[in-house]
N, C-alpha and C positions, 0 to 999 in steps of 0.2 A: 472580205467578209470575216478577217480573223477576230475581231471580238463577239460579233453578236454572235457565232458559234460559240464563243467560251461564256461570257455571260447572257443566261438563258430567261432571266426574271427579270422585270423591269419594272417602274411604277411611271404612270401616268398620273399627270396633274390636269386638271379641267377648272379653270374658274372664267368668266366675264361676266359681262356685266348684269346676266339675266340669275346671278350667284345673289342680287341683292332680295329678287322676292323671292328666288328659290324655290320656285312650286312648278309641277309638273302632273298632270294625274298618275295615280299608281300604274308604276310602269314606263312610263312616258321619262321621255328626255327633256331635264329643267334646263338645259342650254340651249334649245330651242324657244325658249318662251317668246323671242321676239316674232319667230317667223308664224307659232299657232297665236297671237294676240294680234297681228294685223296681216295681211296679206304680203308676201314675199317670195320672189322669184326662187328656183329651182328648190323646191318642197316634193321629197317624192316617198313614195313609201309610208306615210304617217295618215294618220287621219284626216278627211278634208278639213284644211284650213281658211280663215281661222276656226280653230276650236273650242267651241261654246264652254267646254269646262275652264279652258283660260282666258276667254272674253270674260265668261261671267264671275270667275272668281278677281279677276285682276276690276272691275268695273266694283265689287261689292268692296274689294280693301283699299282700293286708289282711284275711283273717280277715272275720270278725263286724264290722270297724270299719263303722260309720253313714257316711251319707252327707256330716253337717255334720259331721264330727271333721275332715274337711278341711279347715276353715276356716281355723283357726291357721295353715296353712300355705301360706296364701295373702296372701303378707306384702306384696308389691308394694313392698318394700323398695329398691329401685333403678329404682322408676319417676321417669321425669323428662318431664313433659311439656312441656318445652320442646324435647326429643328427637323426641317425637311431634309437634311442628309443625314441625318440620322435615324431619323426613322427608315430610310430604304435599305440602311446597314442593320437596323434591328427586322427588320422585314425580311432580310435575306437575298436581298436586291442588288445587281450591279450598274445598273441604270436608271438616267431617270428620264422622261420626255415631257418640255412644259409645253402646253398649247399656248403659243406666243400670239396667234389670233384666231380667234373662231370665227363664226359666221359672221357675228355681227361687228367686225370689223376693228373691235376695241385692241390694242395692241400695248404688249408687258412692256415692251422697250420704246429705247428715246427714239423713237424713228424721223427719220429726215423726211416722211412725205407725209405723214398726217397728222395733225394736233390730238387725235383721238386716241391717245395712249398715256400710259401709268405714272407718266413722269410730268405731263402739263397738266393730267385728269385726276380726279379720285385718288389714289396713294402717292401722289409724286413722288414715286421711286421708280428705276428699273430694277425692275422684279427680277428680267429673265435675266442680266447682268449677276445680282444677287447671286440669284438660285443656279446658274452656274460655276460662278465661283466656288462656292461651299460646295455642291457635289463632284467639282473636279477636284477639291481639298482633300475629298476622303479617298481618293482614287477610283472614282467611281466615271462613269461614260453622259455626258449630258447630250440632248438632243431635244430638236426642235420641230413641233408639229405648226405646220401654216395651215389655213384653211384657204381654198383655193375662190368658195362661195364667198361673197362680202354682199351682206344686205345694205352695207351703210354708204356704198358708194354709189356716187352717181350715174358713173360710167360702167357701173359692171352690166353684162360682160362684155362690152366692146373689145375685141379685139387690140386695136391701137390704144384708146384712151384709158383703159382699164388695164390690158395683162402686160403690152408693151409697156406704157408710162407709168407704171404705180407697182402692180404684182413681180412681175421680173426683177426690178431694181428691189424690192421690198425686200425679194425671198435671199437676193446678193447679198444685201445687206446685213441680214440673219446671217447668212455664212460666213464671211469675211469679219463680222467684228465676235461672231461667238463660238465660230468655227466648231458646231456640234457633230458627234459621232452618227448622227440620224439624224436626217431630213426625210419629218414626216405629213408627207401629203392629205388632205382630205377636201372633201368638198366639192368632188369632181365632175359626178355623175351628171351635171346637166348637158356639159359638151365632148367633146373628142379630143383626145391629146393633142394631135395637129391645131384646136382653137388655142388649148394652153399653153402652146409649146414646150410640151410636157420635157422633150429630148433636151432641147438647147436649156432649160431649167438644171434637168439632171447633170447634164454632162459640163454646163459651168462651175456648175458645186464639184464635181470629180476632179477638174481640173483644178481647182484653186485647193481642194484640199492635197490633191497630189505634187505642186510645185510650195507648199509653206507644210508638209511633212506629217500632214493628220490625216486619219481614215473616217471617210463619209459613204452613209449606208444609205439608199433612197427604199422609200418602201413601192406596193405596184400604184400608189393613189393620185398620183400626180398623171399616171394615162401614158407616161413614159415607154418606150417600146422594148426596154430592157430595165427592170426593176429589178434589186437586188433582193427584195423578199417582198413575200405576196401577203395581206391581211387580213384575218377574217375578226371579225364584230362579235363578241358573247359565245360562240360556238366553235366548239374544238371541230375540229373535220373528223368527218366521222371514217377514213384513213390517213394514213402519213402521206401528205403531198409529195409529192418527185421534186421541191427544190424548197430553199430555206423560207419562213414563212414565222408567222406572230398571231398570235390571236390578241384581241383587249379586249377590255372588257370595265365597267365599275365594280365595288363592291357590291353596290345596289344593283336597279336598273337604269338608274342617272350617273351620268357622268361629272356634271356637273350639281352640289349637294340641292338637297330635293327636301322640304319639310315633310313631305307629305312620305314619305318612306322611315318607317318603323324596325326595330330590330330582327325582327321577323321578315324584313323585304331583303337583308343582307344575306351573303353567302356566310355561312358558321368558318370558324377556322380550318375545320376538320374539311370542307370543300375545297377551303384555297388551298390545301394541300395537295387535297383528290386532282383537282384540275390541274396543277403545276406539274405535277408527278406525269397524269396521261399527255399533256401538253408536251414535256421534253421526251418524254418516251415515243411518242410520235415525231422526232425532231425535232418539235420547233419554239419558240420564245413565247412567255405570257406578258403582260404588258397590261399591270392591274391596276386602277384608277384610283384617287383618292379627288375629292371634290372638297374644296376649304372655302372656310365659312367667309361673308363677308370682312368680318377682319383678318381675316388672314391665315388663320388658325383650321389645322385639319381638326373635323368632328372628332368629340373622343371615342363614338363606336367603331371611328374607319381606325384610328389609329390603334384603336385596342386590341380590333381583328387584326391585324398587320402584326402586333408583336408577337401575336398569342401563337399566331400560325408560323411567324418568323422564327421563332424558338427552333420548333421541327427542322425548319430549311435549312438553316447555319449548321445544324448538326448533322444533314446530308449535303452540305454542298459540295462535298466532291463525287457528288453524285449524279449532281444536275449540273451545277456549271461546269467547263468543259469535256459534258459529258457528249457520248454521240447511243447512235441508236441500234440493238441489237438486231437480230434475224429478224425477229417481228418485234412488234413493239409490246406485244399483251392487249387487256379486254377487260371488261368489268373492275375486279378488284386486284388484279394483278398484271403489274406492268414493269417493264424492264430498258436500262440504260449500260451503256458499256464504258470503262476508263480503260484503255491498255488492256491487258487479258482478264480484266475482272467483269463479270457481266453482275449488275444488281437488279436483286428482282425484290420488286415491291410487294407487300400484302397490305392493302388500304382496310381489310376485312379485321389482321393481327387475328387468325384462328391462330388456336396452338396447334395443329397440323394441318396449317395451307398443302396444296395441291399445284403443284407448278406444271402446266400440262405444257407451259413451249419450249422448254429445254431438253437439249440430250446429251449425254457424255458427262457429267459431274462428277469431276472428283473429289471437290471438298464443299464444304460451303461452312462459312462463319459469321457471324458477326461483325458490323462496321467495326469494331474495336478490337477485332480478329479472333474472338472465342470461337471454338468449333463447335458446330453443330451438329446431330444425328440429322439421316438421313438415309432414304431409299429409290429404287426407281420402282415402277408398278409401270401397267397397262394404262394408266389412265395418266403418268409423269411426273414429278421429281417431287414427294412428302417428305416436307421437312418437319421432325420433333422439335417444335418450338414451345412444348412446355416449361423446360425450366429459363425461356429466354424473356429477356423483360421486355415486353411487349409496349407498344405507343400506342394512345387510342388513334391516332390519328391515322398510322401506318407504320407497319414494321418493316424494315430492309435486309436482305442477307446477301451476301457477297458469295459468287461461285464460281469456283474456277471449274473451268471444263477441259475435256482431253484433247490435246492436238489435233487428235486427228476423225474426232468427234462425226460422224455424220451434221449434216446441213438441217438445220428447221425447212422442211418442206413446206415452201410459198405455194410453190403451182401445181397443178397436177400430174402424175408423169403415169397412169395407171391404161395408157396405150386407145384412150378414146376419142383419138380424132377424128372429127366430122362425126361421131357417131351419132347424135341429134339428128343432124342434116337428112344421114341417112334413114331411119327412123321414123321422119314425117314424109321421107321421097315418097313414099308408095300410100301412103294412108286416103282413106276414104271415110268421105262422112258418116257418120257414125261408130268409128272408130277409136276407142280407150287405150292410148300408148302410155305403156306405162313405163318409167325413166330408174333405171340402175343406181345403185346410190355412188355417189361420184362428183369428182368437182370437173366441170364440163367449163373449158377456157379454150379448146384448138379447136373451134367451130369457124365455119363460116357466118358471120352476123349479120343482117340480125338473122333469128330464127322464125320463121314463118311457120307459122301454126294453121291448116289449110281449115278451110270452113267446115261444119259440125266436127272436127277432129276435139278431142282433149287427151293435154299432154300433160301428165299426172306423175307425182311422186308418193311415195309411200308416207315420207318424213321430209321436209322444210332444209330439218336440220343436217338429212343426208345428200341433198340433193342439191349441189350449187350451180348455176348457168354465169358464169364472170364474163362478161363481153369487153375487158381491158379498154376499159372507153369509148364504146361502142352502141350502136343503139342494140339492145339484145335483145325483144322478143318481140316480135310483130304477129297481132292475131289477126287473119287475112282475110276472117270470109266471115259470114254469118255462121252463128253459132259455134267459133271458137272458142276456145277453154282452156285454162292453164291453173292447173292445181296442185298445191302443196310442196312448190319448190322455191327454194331460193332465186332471186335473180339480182346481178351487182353487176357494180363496172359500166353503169350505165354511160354513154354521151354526158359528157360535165353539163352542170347547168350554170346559170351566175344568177346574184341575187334571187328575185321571184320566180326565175324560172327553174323549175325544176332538171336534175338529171331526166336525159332520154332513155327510158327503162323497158317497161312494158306500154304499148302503143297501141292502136285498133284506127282504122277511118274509116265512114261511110256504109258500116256491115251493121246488121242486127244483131241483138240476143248475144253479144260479147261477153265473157265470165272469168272473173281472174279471184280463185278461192282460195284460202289458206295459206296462202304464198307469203313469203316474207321477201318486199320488194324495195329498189327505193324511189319508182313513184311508177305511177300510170297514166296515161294520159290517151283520152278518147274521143275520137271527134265525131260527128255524125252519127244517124241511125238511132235505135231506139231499141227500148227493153234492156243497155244490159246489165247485170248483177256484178256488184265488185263487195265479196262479204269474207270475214275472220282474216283480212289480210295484220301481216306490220308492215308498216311503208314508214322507211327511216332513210329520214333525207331529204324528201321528198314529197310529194302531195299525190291525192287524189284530183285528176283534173279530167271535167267534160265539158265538151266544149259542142253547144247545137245540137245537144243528144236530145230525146224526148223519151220521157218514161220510164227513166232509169233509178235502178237501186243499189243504196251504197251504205251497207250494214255491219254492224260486226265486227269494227276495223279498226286496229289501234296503229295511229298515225302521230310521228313526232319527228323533230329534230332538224327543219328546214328555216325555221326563225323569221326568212327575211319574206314570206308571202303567206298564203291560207294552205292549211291544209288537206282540208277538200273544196275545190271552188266550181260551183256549177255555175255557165255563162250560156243560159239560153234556156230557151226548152220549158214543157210543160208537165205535171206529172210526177216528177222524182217523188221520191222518198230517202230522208237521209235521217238512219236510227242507232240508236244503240252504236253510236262510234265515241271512242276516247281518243283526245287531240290536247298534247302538250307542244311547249315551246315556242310554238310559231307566235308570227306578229295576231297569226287570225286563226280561231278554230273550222270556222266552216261561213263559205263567202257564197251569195246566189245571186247572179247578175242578170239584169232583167228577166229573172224567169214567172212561169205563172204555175199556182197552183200547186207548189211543192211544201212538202209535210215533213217538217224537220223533230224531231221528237226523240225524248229520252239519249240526248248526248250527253257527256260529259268530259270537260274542255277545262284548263288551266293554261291559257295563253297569255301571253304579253300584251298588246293592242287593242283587237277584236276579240271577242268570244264570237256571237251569231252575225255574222254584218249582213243584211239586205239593201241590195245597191242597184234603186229602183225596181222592186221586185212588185209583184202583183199578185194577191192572194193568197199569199204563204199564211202558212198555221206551224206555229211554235209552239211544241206541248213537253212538258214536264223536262226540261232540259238544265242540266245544273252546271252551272259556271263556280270557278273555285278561284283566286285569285288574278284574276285578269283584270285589264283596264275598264273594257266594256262589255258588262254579261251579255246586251244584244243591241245592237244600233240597225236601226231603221231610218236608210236614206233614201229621199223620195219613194217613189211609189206610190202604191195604193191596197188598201182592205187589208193590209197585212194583221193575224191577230197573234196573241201573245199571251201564253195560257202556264197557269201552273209552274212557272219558270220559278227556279232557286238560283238566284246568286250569293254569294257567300266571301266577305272580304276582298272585295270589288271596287274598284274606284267607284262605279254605277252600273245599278241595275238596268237601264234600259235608256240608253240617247235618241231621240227621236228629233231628225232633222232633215233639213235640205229641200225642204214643202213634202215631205211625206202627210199621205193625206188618212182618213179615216184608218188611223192606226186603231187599237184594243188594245187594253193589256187588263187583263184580266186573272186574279185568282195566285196571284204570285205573290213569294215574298221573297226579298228582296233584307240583307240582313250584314251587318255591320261593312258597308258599302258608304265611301264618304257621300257620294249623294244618294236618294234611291233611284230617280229619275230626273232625267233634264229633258225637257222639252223646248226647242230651240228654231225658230224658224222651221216650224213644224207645220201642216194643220190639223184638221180637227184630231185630235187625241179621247178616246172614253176611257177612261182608268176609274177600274170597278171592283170594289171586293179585295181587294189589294193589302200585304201589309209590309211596312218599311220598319225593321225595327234597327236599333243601336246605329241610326246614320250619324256619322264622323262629325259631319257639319252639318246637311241639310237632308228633310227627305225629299224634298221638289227644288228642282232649280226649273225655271222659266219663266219667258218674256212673253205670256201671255193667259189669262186669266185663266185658271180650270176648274171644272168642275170636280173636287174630292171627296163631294160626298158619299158617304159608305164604305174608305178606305182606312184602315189605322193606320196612322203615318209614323208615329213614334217619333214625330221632329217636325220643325218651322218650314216653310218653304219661303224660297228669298223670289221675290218677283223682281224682274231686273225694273227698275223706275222707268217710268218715259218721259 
């Protein structure tokens, strides 16, 4: 693992063949375009496919055309990769990873098993050839991403005729003739390593790079039972994982380039920095994407962002590459990396007196260039006079040497309260208010059992921590338990959709988790309970079969890969007044009846409202803010739709999957490419309605509507029959 410790920044490349129409809804992944425009195995996580916004746009600009007629026009005619080694030198980059085939099977190099690649197809060139040469030219690490899904084969995923005959020899092949520093997996999630042979994969690449004198990294994607680093998708972990690990990510939300994304859908420079910074300071590699155009050529906004932020990098890169990670790693706007006895601590904020609260013992601190700095200690940790220093917008760095014999940054808690929770609820009786010490609470027995009408209360969130080290931490046990105004962490890991095991409940009534800052909850059975003024970061709101339950007051983000509050069953909820970033879904209702979703607002990726077969739900005054879909209605029935704002939206409201006597009434719906799709739907009343500034349409659908009394502010496209 000795480079991908010392070079910590990387760039990804993402092109096939779905680079020719390039269109994705806002948000959405344009390298999927094959598998949302017709039906294809292992799709998970995304919207039900196919997806009308891609049937119907790719039906309005290309007819009946197939999906491979694009190829021809994927000429890569003005690729130059000695362009692309340069830019990851002007980026700031020591790496680079090309995806040599994605899903749909298209491949950069001359390969021996399939004609569907770069050199009998579209550019006949090998590309990955190319593109490694020049980046090993600048001294840089090249590497290879396979996809382990293939849509275009016949045999996938058969075992023998697929992974034995084609994939195995395939991924050999990549090794042996381009011997990359990474071998990186994707694609996986439909079977179990044991289907892939995820082991005998890894351990032939170890081997062959071990007897011809090169180092090969495998990431965890392949299902392999020993991966040398683990990956996560768009989201930094929200702590330093226990072993080496990469986050990637696009510039945009596509990976591969997307029309349909604007300079506004990109991160600013000033972020790729922010993220880079908290990325290695948490240990671990970023791995940031550039998607090139049909011919070949990176966009000039990816490439602009790259240098602009690049600038900063090159002038800290003894800072981040073969940097490692201090006591803690920092928080918000200030974060910290160590070289040798220099520990650097970042100010993303550039006050002229930041406040360093994780450090102790400093005896000097200077400038990367080594000018000395003013400085003091306080109660509150180490202010630095950075008035007369020339400050970066982007972020300022000071270098501090600390005393030998310095006291430790206090990780855990050492303030003698072991078991003291345990003890605390032993004796309690219903109706009883315990109230909790301020203290970080780690030597417990877990989880914590909260006995029925008990509540166990803190004064302040922010004094009160319960860390269960991995654990499930709070179990509320009985009817009418209560847990208010503390923190809880360290939950049971979750993966993908599923959230960490945090705060828990089954089977009890009148359950209540207020003011807490947690990172998820999740409740099965029973009814009435109240979950209001929480943060859940990390994590989701989840009930599961509950009835009559409310979920108010709650600002929830940071989980990405599912919904952040998902009710599955039940009659009754009320879900209000919640703020929900990040995730793929703001707030998900699975066959329930008769729940009243009202006055949220939501900035998600995927979903804003999803109804997924729901029955009588009322959506009143709820505002969506840059998400793919402000609210989708699948199947179901009487579901109405009142008063809703969406705002810079792919669409204001998808209505599919025979969803029946939908409403959408009284809403508008506002610089959103479509306003509404109505798509294998039925009856729809849209009343009173207004769409203004749509991108392209304000109606898309395959079925005639009635629009009277709505201003549209735009055409509606009826798909022809």
């Amino acid at each position: 693992m000795s480079w991908f410790g010392q070079r910590r920044y990387g760039m990804f490349v993402h092109a096939n063949i779905a680079t020719v129409p390039a269109f994705a809804p806002m948000h959405e992944y344009a390298d999927w375009y094959w598998g949302f425009l017709e039906p294809k195995a292992d799709i998970v996580l995304h919207p039900t496919c196919p997806m009308p916004e891609v049937v119907s746009w790719h039906r309005e600009q290309f007819g009946e055309q197939r999906f491979d007629d694009f190829i021809p026009d994927l000429t890569f005619e003005r690729f130059d990769a000695d362009e692309y080694a340069q830019l990851v030198e002007d980026a700031g980059m020591r790496y680079l990873v090309h995806v040599t085939k994605h899903h749909d099977g298209f491949c950069w190099w001359d390969t021996a098993y399939t004609t569907r690649n770069a050199v009998a197809l579209g550019p006949k060139r090998d590309i990955v050839a190319e593109l490694a040469d020049a980046v090993r030219g600048r001294g840089h690490v090249f590497g290879c991403y396979y996809s382990l899904l293939d849509w275009s084969h016949a045999d996938y995923p058969d075992q023998e005729r697929y992974v034995d005959a084609f994939m195995r020899p395939q991924i050999r092949e990549l090794v042996e003739r381009y011997e990359p520093g990474v071998l990186w997996g994707d694609g996986h999630w439909g079977h179990p390593g044991g289907h892939w042979r995820a082991d005998q994969i890894v351990n032939e690449a170890r081997e062959y790079a071990s007897t011809h004198g090169f180092e090969i990294v495998c990431n965890d994607r392949f299902f392999a039972s020993e991966p040398d680093f683990v990956t996560f998708e768009y989201d930094v972990p929200a702590g330093p994982p226990d072993r080496a690990w990469e986050v990637c990510r696009g510039l945009g939300s596509s990976f591969c380039v997307n029309r349909n994304e604007s300079v506004a859908d990109f991160l600013s420079a000033a972020q790729i920095v922010a993220m880079l910074v908290e990325t290695v300071a948490k240990g671990g590699n970023l791995l940031l994407n550039v998607g090139p155009n049909a011919d070949g050529t990176v966009p000039d906004i990816q490439a602009r962002l790259l240098r602009d932020s690049g600038a900063w990098v090159r002038a800290h890169a003894d800072a981040i590459h073969d940097s490692t990670s201090f006591d803690v790693s920092g928080s918000g706007a200030h974060w910290y990396t160590r070289t040798g006895d220099v520990v650097h601590a970042f100010d993303l904020s550039s006050a002229p007196e930041p406040c360093f609260a994780s450090v102790q013992g400093v005896t000097s601190v200077t400038t990367p260039a080594g000018g000395a700095v003013p400085f003091r200690s306080s109660d509150a940790g180490l202010i630095v006079d950075a008035r007369a220093v020339d400050r970066h917008a982007f972020g300022t760095r000071y270098c501090l040497t600390l005393a030998a014999d310095r006291p430790p940054v206090r990780l855990r808690n050492d303030s003698g309260t072991k078991g003291f929770l345990s003890g605390l609820l032993a004796g309690a009786s219903p109706g009883d208010v315990l109230e909790i010490p301020a203290a970080r609470y780690d030597d417990e027995t877990f989880p914590i059992v909260v006995p029925a009408g008990v509540t166990l209360r803190a004064e302040s969130a922010a004094r009160v921590v319960i860390d269960a080290g991995g654990k499930v931490a709070v179990v509320l046990g009985g009817d009418g338990a209560t847990l208010e105004g503390v923190t809880v962490t360290g939950g049971a890991p979750g993966y993908m959709m599923i959230p960490p095991t945090c705060v828990t409940g089954q089977g009890a009534d009148g359950l209540t988790v207020r003011d807490c800052h947690v990172e998820s909850i999740g409740i099965a059975g029973g009814s009435a309970h109240v979950i209001t003024g929480n943060v859940i970061a990390g994590g989701k709101v989840w009930l599961m079969g509950a009835t009559g339950c409310e979920v108010q007051a709650n600002y929830q983000h940071g989980l990405r890969w599912g919904a952040g509050i998902e009710v599955q069953g039940g009659a009754g909820h009320v879900i209000a007044e919640n703020e929900c970033r990040d995730d793929l879904c703001a707030i998900k209702c699975v066959e329930t009846v008769d729940v009243r979703v009202e006055r949220n607002r939501y900035e998600t990726r995927w979903f804003g409202i999803h109804l997924l077969d729901a029955r009588g739900s009322t959506l009143y005054r709820n505002r969506a803010w840059r998400t793919m879909r402000a609210v989708t209605v699948e199947g179901g029935a009487g579901n109405r739709i009142e008063k809703q704002l969406a705002e810079h939206c792919d669409s204001g409201v998808v209505a599919e999957g025979g969803a029946a006597e939908t409403v959408v009434v009284d809403s508008w719906f506002h610089d959103c490419r479509v306003g509404i799709y109505a798509w294998g739907a039925g009856n729809i009343t849209f009343a009173n309605n207004a769409i203004s500034a749509p991108r392209e349409h304000a109606v898309v659908t395959d079925r005639v509507l009635d629009l009277e009394g709505n201003d549209l502010g735009g055409d509606t496209w009826l798909r022809p029959t």
